[in-house]
LOVEXKOL-280133 format. One line per 5 residues: number of its first residue (from 1); for each residue x, y, z of N, C-alpha, C, CB. Coordinates in Angstrom, 3 decimals, m for minus. Atoms other than C-alpha are relative to their C-alpha. Last residue first. Glycine has a CB too. Example, Ala and Ser with C-alpha at 12.3 -4.5 7.8 and 13.67 -1.06 7.14 Angstrom:
// LOVEXKOL-280133
2	m0.820,m1.190,m0.060,13.670,m1.060,7.140,m0.770,1.090,0.730,0.414,0.462,m1.415  0.890,m1.190,0.000,12.300,m4.500,7.800,0.900,1.200,0.000,m0.992,0.027,1.246
//
This chain:
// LOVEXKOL-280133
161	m1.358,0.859,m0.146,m8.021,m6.096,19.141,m0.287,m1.712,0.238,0.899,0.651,1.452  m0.234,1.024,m1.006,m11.124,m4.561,17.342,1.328,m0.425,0.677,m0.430,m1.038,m0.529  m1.048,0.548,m0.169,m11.656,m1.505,15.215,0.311,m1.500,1.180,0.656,1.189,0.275  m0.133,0.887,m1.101,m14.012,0.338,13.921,0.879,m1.013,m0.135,m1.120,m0.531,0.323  0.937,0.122,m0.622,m15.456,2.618,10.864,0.000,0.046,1.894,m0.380,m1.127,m0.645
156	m1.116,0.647,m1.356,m11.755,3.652,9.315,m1.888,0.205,0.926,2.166,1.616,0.848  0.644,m0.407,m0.803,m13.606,5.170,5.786,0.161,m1.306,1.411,m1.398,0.332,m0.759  0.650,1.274,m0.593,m11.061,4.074,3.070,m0.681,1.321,1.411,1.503,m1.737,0.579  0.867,m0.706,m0.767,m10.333,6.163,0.164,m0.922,m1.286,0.348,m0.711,1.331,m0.782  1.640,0.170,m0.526,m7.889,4.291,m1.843,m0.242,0.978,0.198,m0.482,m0.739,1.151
151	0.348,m1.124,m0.808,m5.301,4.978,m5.030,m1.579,m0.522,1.226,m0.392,1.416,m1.343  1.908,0.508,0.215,m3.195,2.054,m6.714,m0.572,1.344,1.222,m0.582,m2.445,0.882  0.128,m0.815,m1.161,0.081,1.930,m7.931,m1.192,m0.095,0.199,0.414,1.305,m0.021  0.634,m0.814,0.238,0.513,m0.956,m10.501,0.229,0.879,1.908,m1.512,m0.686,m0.733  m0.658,m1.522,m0.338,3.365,m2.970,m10.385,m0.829,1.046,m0.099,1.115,0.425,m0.891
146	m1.176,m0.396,m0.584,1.476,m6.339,m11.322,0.656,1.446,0.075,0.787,m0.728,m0.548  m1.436,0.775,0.780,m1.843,m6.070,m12.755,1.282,0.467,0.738,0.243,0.507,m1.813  m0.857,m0.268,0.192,m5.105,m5.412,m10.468,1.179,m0.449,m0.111,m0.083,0.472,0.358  1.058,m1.304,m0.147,m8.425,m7.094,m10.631,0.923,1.133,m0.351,m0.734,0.266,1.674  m0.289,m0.809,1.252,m6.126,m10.145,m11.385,m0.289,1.146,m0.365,m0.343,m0.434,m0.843
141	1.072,0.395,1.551,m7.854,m13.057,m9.286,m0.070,1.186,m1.167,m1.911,m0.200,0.506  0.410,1.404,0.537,m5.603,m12.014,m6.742,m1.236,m0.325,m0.484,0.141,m0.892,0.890  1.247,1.006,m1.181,m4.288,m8.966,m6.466,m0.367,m1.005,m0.777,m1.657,0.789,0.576  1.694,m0.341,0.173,m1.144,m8.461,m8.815,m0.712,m0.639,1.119,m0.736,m0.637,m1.476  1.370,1.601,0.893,2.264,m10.645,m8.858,m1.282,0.590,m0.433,m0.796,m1.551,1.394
136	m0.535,0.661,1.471,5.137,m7.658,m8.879,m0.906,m0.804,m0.691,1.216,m0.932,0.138  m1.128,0.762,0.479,3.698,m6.118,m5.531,0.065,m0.155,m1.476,m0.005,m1.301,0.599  0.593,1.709,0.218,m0.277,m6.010,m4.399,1.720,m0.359,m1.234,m2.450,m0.133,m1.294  0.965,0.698,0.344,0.144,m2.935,m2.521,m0.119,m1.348,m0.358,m0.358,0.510,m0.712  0.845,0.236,m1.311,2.932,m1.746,m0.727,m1.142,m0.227,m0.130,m0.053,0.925,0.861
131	m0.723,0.824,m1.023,5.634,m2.250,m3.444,m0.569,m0.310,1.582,1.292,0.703,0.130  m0.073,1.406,0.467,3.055,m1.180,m5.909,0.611,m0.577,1.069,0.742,m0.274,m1.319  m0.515,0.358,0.785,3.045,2.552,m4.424,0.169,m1.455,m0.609,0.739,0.479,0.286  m0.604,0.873,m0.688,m0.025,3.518,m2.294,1.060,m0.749,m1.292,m1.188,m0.971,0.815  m1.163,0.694,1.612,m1.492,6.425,m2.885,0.388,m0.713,0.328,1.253,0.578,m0.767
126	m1.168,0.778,0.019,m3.737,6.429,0.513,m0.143,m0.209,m1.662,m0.011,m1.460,1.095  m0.469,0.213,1.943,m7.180,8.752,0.852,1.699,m0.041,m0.001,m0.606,1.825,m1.303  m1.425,m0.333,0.210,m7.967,8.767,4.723,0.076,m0.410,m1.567,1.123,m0.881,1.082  m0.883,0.654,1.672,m11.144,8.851,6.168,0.790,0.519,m0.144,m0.485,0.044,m1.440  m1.235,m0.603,0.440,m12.586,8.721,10.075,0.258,m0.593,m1.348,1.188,m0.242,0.997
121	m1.447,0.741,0.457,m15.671,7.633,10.724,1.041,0.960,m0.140,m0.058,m0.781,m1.443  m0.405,0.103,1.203,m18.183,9.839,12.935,1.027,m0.730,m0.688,0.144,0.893,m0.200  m0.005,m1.093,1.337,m18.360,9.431,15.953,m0.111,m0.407,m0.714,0.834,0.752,m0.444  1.372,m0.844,m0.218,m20.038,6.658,18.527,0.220,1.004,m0.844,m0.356,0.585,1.491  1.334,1.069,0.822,m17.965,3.174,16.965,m1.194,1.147,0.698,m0.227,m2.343,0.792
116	0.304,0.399,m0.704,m14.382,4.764,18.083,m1.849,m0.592,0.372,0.671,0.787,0.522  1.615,0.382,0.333,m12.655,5.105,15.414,0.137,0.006,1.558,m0.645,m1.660,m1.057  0.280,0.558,m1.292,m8.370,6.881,15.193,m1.838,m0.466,m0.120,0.443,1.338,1.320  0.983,m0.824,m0.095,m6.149,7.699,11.866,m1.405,m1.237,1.171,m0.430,0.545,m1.962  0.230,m1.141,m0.071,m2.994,6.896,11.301,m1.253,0.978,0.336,0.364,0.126,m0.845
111	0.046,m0.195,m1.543,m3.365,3.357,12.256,0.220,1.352,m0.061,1.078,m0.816,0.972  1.861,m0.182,m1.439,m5.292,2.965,9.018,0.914,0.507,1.423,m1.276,m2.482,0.696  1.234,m1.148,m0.023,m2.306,4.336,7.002,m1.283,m0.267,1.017,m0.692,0.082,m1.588  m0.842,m1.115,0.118,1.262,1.611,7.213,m1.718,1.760,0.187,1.163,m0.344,m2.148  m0.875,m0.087,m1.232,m1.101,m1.171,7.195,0.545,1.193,0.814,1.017,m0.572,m0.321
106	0.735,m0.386,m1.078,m3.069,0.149,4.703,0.275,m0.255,1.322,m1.024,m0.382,m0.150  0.263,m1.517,m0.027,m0.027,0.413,2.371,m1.251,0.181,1.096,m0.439,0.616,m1.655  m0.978,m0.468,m0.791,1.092,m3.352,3.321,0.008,2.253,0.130,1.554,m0.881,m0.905  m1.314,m1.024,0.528,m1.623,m4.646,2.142,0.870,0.484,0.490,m0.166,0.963,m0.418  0.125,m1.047,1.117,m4.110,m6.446,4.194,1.504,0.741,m0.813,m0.871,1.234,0.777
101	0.124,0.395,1.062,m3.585,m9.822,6.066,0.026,1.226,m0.835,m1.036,m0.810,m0.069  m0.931,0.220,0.316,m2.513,m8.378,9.409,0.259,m0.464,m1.278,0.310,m0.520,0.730  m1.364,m0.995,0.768,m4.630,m5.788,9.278,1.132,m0.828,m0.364,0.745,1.231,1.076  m0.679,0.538,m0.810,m8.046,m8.333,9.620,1.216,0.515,m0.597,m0.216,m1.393,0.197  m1.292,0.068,0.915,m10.878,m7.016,7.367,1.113,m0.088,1.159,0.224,1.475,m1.126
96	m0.820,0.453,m1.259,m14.343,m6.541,9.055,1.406,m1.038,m1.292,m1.398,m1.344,1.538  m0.339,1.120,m0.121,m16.955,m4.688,6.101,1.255,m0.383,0.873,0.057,m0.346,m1.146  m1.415,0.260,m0.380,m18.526,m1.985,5.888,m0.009,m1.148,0.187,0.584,0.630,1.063  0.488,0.497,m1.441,m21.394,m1.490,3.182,1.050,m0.401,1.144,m0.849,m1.273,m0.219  0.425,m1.531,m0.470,m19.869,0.802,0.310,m0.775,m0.387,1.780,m1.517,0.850,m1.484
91	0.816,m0.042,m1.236,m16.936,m1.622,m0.543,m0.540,1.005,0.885,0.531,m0.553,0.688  0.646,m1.423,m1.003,m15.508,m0.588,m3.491,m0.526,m0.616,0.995,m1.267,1.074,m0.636  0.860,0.692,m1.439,m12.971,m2.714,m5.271,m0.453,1.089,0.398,0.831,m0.801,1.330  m0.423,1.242,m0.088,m10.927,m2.241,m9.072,m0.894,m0.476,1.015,1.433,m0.152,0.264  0.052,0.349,m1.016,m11.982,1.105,m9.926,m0.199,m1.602,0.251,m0.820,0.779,0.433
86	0.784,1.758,0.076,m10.389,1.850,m12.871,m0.338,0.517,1.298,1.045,m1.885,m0.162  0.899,m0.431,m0.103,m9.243,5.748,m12.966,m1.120,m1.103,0.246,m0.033,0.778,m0.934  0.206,m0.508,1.239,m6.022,5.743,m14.633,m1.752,m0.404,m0.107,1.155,m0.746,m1.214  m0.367,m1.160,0.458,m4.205,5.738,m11.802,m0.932,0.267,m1.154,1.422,0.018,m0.323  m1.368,0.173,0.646,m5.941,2.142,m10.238,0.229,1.797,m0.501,m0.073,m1.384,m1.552
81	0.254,m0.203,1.384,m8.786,2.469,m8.070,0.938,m0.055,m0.373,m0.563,0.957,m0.482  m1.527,0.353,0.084,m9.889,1.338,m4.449,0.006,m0.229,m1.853,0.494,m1.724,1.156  m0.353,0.161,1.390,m12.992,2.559,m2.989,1.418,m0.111,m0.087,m0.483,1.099,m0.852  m1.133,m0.754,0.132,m13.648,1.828,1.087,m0.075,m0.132,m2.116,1.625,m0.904,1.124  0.699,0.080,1.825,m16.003,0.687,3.510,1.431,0.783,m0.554,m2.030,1.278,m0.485
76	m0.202,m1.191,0.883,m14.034,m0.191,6.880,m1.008,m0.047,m1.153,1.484,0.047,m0.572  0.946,m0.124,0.867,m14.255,m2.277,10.026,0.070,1.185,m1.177,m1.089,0.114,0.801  0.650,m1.154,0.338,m10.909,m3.190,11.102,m1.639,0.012,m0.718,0.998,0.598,m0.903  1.041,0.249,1.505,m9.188,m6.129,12.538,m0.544,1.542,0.151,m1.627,m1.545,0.078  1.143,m0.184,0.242,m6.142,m5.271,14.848,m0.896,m0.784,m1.270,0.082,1.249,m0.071
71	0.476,1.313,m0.329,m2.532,m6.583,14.512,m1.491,m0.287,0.285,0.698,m0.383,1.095  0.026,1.602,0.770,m1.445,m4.225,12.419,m0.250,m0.951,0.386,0.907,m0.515,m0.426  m1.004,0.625,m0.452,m2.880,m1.476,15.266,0.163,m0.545,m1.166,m0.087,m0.786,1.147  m0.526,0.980,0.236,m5.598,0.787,15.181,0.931,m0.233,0.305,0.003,m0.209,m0.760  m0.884,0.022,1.042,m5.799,4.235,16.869,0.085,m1.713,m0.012,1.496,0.960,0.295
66	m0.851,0.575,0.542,m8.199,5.232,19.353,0.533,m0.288,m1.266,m0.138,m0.630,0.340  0.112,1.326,m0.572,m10.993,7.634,19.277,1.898,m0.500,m0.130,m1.357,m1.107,m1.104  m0.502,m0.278,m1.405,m10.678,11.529,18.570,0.102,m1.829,0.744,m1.387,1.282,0.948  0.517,0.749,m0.975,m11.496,10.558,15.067,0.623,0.343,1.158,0.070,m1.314,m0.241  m0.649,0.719,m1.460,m10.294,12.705,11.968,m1.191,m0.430,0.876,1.013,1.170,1.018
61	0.952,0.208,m1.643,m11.568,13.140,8.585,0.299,m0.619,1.200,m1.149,m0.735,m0.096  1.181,m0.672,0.555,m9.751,13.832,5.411,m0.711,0.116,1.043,m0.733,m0.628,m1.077  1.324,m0.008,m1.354,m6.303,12.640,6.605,m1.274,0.671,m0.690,0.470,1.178,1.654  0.814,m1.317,m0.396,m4.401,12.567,3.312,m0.882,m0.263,1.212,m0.976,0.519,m1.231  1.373,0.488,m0.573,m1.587,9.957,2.370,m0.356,1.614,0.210,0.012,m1.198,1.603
56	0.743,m1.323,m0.230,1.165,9.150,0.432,m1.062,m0.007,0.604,m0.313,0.638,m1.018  2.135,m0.341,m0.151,2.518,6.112,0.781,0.171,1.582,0.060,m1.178,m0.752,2.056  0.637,0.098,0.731,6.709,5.734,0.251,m1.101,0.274,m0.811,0.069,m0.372,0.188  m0.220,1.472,0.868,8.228,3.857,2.865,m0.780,0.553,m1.658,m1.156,m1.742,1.002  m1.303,0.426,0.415,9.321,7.252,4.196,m0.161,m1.243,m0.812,0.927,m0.224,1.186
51	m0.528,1.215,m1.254,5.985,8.359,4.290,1.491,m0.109,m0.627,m1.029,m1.915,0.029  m0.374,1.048,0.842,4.751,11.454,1.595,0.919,m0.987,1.178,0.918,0.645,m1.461  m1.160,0.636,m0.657,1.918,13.770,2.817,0.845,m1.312,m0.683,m0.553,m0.436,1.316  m0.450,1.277,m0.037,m0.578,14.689,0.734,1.080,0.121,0.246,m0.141,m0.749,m0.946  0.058,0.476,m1.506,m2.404,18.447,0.813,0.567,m1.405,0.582,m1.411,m0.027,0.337
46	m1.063,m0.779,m0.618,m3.066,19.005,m2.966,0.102,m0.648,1.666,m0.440,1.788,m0.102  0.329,0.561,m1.394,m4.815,16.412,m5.713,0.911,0.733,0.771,0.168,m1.602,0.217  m0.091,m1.483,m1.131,m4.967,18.800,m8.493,m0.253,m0.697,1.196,m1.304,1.450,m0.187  1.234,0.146,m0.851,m5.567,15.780,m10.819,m0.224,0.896,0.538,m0.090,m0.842,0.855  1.032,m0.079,0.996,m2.469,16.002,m13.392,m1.690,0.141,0.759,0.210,m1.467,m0.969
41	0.136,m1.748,1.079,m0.367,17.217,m10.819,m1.178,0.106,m0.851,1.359,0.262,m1.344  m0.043,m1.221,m0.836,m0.989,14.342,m8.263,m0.345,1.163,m0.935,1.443,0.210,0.706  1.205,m0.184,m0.349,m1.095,11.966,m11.164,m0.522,0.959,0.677,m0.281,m0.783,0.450  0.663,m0.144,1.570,2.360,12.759,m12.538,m1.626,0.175,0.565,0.295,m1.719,m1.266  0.451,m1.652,0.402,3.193,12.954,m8.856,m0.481,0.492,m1.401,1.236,0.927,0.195
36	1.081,0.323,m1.062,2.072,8.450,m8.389,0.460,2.307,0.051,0.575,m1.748,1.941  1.239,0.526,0.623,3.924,7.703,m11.827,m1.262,1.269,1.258,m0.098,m2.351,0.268  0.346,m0.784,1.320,6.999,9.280,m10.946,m1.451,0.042,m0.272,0.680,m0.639,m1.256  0.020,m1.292,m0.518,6.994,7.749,m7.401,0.087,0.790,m1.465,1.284,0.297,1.161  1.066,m0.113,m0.919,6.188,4.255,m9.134,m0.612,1.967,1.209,0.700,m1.424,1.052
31	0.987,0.598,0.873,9.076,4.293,m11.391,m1.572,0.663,0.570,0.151,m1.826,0.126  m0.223,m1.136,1.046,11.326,5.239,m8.751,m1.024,0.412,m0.741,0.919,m0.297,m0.925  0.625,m0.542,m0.790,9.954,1.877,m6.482,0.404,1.847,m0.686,0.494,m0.627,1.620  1.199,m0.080,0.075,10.244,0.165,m9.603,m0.457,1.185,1.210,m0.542,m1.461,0.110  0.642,m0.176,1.481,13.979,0.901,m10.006,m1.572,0.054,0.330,0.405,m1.409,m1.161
26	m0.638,m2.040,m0.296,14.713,0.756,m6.184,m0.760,0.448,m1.585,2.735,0.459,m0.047  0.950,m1.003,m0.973,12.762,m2.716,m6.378,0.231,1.293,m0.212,0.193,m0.144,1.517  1.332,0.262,0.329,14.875,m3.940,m9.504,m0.952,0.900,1.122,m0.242,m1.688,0.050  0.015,m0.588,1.066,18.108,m2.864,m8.340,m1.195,0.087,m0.427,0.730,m0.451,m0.784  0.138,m0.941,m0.603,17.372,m4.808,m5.144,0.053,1.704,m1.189,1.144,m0.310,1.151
21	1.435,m0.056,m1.169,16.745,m7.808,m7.109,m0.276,1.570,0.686,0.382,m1.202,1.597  0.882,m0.642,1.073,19.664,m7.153,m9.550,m1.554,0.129,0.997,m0.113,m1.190,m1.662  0.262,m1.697,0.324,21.885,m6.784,m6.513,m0.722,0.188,m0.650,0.848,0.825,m0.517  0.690,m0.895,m0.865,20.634,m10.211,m4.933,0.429,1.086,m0.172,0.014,m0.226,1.245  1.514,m0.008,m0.312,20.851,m12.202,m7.852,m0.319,0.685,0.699,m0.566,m0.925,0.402
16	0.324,m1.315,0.897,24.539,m10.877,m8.357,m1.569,m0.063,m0.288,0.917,0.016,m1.568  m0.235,m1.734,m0.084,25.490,m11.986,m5.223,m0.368,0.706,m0.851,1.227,0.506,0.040  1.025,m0.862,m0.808,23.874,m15.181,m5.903,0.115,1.214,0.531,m0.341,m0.539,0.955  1.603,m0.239,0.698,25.303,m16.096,m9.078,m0.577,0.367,0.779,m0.857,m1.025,m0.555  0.225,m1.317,0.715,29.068,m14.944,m7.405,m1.726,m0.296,m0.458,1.281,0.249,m1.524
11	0.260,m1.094,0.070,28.257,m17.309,m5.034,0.236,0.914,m0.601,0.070,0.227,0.573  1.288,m0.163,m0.889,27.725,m20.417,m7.035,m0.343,1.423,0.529,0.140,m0.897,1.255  0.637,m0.430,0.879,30.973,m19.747,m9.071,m1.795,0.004,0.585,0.460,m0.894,m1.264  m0.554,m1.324,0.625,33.088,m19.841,m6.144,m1.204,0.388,m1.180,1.735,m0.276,m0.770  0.181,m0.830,m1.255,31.603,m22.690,m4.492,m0.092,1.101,m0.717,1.097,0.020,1.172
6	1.374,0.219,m0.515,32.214,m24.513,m7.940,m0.723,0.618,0.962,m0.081,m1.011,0.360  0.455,m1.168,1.466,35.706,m23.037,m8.282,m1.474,m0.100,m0.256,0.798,m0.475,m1.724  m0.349,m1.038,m0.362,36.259,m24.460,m4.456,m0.777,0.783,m1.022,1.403,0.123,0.128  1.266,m0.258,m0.778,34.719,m27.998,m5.345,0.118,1.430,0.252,m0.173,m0.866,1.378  1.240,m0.093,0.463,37.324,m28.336,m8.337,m1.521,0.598,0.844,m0.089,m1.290,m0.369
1	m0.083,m1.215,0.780,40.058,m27.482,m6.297,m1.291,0.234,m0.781,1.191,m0.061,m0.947
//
């Protein structure tokens, strides 16, 4: 009997770990879509598409080339800023970045848009809500603080498989 009420009391703690959890995301991911048209408005940023997971995005410059992959590497330059105007990373020289490691918002945006290493780049300016950036923990070594939204403009150079 004893082992039962024990059982018993176990999963209720984890049933209710995993509603506050999901409570939590939905909450932030709310949060985060407030945050990310506040800016919109306040900026006059117009023309942005909104994903189901979320991202907003803008094609700025198309490529008649292929289309990445998440499993691709990419060559890109790119600025990357917080809402309130930081700029946290720029890379103006390009640089070879491997999709499966990156964010989960550029994931979701480079393959939107196609290179092929004789045009012109292709750019795309990605809102990208916390939950597809750098999460609850922050990038690493702190550049950006947990739940932040974060705004690029990445220039889609080249692509490898």
């Amino acid at each position: 009997m004893k082992r039962i009420l024990l059982l018993s009391g176990l999963l209720i703690i984890l049933f209710s770990a995993c509603k506050k959890q999901t409570f939590n995301d939905t909450r932030q991911a709310t949060i985060d879509n407030l945050k990310i048209l506040a800016y919109i408005k306040a900026n006059n940023i117009d023309s942005l598409t909104k994903t189901p997971s979320g991202l907003y995005y803008r094609i700025i410059t198309t490529n008649p080339g292929a289309h990445p992959t998440v499993t691709d590497t990419v060559q890109v330059a790119y600025i990357g800023k917080m809402l309130n105007g930081t700029v946290f990373d720029t890379e103006t020289n390009p640089i070879i970045v491997g999709m499966p490691g990156a964010i989960k918002g550029w994931q979701i945006g480079l393959p939107m848009i196609g290179a092929d290493h004789i045009n012109k780049a292709a750019r795309i300016r990605l809102i990208i809500p916390s939950a597809l950036a750098y999460a609850d923990t922050g990038s690493t070594g702190g550049s950006v603080p947990p739940n932040q939204v974060v705004d690029y403009t990445i220039d889609l150079l080249g692509f490898y498989q």
